[in-house]
N, C-alpha and C positions, 0 to 999 in steps of 0.2 A: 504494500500500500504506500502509496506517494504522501509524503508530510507536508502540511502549509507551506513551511519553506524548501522545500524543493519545487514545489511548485512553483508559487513565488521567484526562485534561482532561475527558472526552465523560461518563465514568461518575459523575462528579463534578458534573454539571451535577444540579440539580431536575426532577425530572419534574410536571410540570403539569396532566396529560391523566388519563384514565381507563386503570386497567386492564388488560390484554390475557392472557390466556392464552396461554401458546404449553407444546407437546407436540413434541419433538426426534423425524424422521422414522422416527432409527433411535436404537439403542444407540451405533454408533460415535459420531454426531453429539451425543448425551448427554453420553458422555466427554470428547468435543471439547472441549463447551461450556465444562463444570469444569476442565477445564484448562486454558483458555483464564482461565477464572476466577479460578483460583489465581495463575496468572503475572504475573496485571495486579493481583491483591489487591483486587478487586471482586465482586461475587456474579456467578451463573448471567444472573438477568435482565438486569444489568446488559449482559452480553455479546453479550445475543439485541437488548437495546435498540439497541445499535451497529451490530450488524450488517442490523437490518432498517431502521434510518438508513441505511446506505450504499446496502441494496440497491434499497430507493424512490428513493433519487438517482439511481443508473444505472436502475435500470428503469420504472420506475411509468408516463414518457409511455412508451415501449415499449411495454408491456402493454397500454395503453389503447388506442392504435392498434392493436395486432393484434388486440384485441377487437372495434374497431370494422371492420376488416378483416373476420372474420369473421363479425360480422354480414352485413353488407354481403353478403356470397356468401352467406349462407344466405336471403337474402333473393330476389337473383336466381335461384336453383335453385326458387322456389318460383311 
């Protein structure tokens, strides 16, 4: 679990990269965000920025092997 201040440390860094869009799935997940925002005294993006850092760390090789997984079987089915 990420601590106030790491978070805090993370939203604080420069960002370097381009851009990204992001659109919260739901309304709860909206609310989430900005509260999440207020608590840490950083913006919205900032929050999304963190969190879609963590969740490439835990999953991103995951993903890509079960992608490749299912290639794989849609290939022998064919």
């Amino acid at each position: 679990m990420v601590t106030a201040t790491e978070t805090q440390q993370k939203a604080s860094k420069p960002m370097d990269s381009e851009r990204i869009y992001f659109r919260a799935a739901s309304q709860k997940q909206y609310e989430a965000i900005h509260h999440l925002a207020n608590e840490f005294g950083c913006s919205a993006s900032q929050i999304c920025r963190i969190a879609m850092d963590e969740w490439l760390r835990e999953n991103f090789i995951k993903q890509i092997e079960f992608a490749q997984a299912i290639t794989e079987i849609k290939t022998l089915k064919q």
